[in-house]
C-alpha positions as CSV (number, residue, x, y, z in Angstrom):
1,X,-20.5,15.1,-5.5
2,X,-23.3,13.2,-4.4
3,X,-24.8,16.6,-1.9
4,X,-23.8,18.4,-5.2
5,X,-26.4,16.6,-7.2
6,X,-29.1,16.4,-4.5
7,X,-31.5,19.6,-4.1
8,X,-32.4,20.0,-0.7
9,X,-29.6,18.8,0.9
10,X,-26.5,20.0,2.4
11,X,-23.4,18.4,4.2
12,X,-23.7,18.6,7.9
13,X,-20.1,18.9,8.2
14,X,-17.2,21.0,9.5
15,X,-16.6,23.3,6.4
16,X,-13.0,23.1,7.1
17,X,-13.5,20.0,6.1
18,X,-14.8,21.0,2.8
19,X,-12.7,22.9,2.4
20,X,-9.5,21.0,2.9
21,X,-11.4,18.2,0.4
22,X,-11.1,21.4,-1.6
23,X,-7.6,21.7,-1.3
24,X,-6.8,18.5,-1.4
25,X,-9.0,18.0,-5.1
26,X,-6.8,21.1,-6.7
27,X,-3.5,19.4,-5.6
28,X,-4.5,16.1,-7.1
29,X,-5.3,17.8,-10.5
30,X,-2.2,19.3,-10.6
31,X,0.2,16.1,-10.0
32,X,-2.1,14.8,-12.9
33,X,-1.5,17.8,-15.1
34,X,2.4,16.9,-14.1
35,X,2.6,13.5,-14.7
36,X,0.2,13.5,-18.6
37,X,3.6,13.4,-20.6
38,X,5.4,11.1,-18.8
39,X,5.6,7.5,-19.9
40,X,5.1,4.8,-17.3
41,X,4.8,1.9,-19.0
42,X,8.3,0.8,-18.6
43,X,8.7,1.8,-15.1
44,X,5.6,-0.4,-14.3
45,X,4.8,-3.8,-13.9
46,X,2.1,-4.0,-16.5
47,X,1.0,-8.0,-16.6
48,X,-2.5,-8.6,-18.6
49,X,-3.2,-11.4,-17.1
50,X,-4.1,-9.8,-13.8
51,X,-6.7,-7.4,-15.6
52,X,-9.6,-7.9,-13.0
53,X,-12.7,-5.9,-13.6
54,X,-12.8,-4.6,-9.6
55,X,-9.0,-3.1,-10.2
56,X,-9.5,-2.3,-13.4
57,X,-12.4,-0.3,-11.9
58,X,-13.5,3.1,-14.7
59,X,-10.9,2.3,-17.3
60,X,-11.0,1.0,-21.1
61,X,-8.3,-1.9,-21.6
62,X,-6.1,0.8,-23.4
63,X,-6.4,3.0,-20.0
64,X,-5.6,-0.6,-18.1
65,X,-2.5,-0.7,-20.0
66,X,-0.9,2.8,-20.1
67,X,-2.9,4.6,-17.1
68,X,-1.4,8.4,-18.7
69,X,-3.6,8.0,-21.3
70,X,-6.1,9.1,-18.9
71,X,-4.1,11.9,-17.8
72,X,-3.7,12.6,-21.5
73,X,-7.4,12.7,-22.3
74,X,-8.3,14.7,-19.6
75,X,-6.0,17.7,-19.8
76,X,-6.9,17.4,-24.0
77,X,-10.8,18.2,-23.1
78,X,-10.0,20.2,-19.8
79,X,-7.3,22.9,-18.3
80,X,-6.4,23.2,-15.0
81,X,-8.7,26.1,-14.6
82,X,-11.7,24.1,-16.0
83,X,-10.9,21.6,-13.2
84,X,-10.6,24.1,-10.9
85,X,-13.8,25.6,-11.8
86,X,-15.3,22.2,-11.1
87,X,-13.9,22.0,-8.1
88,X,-15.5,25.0,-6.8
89,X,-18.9,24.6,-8.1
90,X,-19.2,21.0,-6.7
91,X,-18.1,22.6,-3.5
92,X,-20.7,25.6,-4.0
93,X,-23.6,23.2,-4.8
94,X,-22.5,21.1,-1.5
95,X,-22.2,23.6,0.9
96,X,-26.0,24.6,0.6
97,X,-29.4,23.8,-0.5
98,X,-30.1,25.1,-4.1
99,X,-32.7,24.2,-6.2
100,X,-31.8,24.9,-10.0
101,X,-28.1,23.6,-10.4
102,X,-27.2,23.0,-13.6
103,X,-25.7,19.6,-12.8
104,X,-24.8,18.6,-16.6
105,X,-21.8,20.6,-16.4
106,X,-20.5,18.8,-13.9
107,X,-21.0,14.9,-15.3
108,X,-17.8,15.1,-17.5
109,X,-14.9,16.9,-15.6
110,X,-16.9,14.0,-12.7
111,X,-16.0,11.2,-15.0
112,X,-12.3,12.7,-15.5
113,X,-11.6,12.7,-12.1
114,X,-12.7,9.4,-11.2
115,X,-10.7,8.2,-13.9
116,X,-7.3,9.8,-13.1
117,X,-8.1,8.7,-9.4
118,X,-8.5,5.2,-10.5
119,X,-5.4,5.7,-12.5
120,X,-3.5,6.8,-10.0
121,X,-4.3,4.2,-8.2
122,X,-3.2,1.7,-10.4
123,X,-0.2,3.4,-11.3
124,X,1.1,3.3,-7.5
125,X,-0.3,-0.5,-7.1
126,X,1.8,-0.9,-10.0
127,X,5.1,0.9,-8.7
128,X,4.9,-1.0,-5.4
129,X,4.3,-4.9,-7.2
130,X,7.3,-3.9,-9.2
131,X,9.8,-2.8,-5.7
132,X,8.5,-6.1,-4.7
């Protein structure tokens, strides 16, 4: 995201490597898409107390709380094609040196992202506190 948004620059990397981030990006989505009905919260440890801004990292209390909420939100404003549309044109824009990208369309299904990787995140932090 961050060659995506700069003009005049490109990533001086092995496209493979791109491309597997690529790959890797679209598969993420989809366990997201997967996981939006499920309900976690009893399977978790969920404990308030520990709500610390740096693991809370992108998410609203309510997110904190019950992480497929973010799931939920995201797959209510986007389909898996919209994501994978995203995908591709961050990729595109990253790959080469363009200078009128029409970056606005890619702020939101951004924000999504980070959010489902953050709850992901907190989700598995969550599953291995409670095997503890």
């Amino acid at each position: 995201m961050v060659y995506a948004g700069k003009k005049k620059m490109s990533i001086n990397e092995d496209s493979s490597a791109i491309f597997h981030f690529h790959q890797v990006l679209r598969s993420f989505v989809r366990a997201c898409y997967a996981i939006r009905m499920k309900d976690l919260t009893r399977e978790m440890n969920t404990n308030p107390e520990k709500n610390f801004p740096l693991i809370q990292a992108s998410l609203s209390d309510k997110e904190y709380l019950n992480p497929t909420l973010v799931f939920k939100n995201a797959f209510a404003e986007y389909s898996i094609k919209d994501f994978d549309y995203y995908i591709a044109i961050a990729v595109y824009f990253s790959m080469g040196v363009f200078k009128n990208a029409e970056e606005s369309s890619l702020i939101s299904p951004y924000i999504h992202l980070t959010k489902m990787l953050d709850a992901a995140h907190l989700i598995l932090e969550r599953r291995i506190q409670k095997n503890q």
